[in-house]
N, C-alpha and C positions, 0 to 999 in steps of 0.2 A: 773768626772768619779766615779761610785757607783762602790761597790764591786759585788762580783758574789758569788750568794747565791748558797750553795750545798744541795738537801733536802734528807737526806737517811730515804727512805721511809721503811713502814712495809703494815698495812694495806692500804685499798686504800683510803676509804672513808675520814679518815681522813686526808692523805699524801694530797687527790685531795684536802680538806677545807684548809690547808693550804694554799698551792701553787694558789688556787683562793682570798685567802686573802692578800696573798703578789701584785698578780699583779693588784686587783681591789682596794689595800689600797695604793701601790705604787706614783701614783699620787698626793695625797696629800702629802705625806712623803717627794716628790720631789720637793713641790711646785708649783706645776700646768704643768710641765714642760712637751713638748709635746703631746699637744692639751691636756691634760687631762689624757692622754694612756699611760704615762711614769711609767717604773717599772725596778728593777735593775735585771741584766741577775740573770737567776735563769737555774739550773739543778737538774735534780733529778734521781735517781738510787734506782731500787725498787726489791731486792727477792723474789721468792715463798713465800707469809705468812707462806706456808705450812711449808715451810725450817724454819719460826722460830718456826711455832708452836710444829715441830718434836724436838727441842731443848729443848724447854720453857715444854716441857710433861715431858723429860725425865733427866731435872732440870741441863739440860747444859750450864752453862753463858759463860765460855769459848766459845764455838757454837755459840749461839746468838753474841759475839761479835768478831767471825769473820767473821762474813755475815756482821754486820756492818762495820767492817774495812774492807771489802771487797769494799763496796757501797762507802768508802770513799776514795780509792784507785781510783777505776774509775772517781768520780765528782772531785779530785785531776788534772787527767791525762786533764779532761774537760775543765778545769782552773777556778773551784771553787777559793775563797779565805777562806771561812769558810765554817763550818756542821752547820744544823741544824736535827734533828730527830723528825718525829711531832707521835711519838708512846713512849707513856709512860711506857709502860712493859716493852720495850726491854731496858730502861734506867738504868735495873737491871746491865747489861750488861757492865757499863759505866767504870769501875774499869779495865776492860780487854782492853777498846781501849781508852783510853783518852792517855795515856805513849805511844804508840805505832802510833796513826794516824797523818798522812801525813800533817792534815792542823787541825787546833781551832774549836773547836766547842761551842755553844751555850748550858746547861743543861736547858731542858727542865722545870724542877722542881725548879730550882734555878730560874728562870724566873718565875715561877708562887707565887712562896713563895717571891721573891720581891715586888709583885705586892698586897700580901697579906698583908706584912708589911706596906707599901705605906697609902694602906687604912685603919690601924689601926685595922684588925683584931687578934683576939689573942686565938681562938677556931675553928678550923676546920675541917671539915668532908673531908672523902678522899674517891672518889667513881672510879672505875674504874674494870680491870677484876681480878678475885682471884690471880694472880701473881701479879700483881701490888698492891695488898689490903696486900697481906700478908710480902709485901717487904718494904725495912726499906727508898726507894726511897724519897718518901715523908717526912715520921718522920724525917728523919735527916736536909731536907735542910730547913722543916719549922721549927723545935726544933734550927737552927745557927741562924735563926730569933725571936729566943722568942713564938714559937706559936706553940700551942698544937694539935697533929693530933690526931683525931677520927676515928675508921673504922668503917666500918658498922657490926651489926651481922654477926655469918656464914652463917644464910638462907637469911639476905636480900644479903649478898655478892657473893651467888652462883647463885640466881635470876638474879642478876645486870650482873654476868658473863656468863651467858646464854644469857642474851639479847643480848648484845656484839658480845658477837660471834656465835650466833644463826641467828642475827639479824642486827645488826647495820651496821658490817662489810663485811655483804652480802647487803646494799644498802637498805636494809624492816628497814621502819620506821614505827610504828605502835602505835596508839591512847593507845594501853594498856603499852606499853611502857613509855609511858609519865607518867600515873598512879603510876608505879610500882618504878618514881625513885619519884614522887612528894610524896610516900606514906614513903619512905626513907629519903628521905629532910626534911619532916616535923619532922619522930623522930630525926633525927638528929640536930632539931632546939629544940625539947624539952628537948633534952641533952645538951644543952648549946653552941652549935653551933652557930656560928656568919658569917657563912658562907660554903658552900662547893665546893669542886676543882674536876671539869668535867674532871679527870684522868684517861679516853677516850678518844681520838682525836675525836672518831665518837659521844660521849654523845651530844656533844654541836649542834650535828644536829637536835637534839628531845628538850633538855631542855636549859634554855636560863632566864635571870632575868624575864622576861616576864612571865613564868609559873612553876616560882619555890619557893617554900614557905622560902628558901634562896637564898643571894647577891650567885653569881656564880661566880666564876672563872675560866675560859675558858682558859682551857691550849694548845689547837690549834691556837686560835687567840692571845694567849699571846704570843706565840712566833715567829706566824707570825711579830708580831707590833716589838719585840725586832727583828728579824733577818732584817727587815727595819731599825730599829733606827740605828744598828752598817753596814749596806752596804752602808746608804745615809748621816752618820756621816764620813766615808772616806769622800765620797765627798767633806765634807764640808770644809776638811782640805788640800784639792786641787788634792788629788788621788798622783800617784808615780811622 
């Protein structure tokens, strides 16, 4: 018996890359178990973006993090065992519902800053939308691992969060898009960067180790693979 993944969603784009990552990666994670199709119960509970974006304008974390304790009340009532959250800005938020929510959650950033350690980086760039650039989300959980976060400029980080939310999280992927982070990537490779963290759910749709002038850190897929490793780690130790 696997555990039963909770995913409180924000955006879609990236909530959907999740949640198609869990069930298409699930199989292997289980072992081949069920013809190939096997994946641990998953639920998910998604707000208006709009509801957080009216938050996140008017610099409310309280706000923001009762819409997520909200989301996790219900995938609670659904028979969740844990959260996962696959939106890095609302992570700001994390300080008002972790003391208070129903059931464990997974930190998104702590998952990716492991993964950072893992492979021996120790210079990071940190891309994602101006709330998340300008938030201490990242620096702190890579700074407990020894590793130096980089943000981008203010104009290349209002560009990036335009794309974002102009763009990415409305489903338009677009060839200039890919440009404008690879053109970002690169200064941030000549700043000494040894890598940078897709601190977008939706980035990882456009850029990818394949067309990025740095190693990538995909923090949708990072926490799809950790919210597998601790549902199908139950199992391993025989469920209840």
């Amino acid at each position: 018996m696997t555990q039963h993944i909770g995913i409180v969603g924000c955006s879609a784009e990236g909530a959907a890359l999740c949640y198609r990552t869990i069930c298409s990666e699930g199989a292997a994670a289980m072992g081949g178990q069920g013809g190939g199709h096997a994946h641990p119960e998953v639920s998910m509970h998604t707000h208006s973006l709009a509801d957080y974006v009216a938050c996140l304008e008017r610099g409310d974390l309280a706000g923001v993090g009762d819409l997520m304790l909200s989301s996790a009340r219900k995938l609670a009532r659904a028979g969740a065992d844990f959260l996962i959250c696959p939106d890095n800005t609302i992570h700001q938020a994390f300080d008002h519902v972790a003391a208070r929510s129903p059931l464990p959650w997974l930190h998104i950033a702590t998952v990716v800053a492991d993964e950072a350690a893992s492979r021996g980086f120790r210079r990071v760039g940190v891309t994602g939308t101006r709330w998340l650039v300008d938030s201490a989300v990242y620096p702190e959980k890579l700074a407990a691992r020894g590793i130096a976060a980089v943000r981008p400029t203010d104009a290349e980080r209002d560009a990036i969060d335009r794309t974002i939310m102009d763009e990415l999280v409305r489903g338009l992927f677009r060839p200039e898009a890919v440009v404008r982070f690879q053109a970002v990537f690169a200064r941030m490779k000549q700043a000494g960067c040894d890598a940078v963290v897709l601190g977008c759910t939706e980035i990882p749709l456009v850029m990818h180790d394949g067309n990025s002038p740095l190693p990538t850190l995909d923090s949708t897929r990072l926490l799809a693979r950790a919210a597998l490793r601790r549902a199908t780690a139950f199992a391993g130790e025989g469920g209840p």
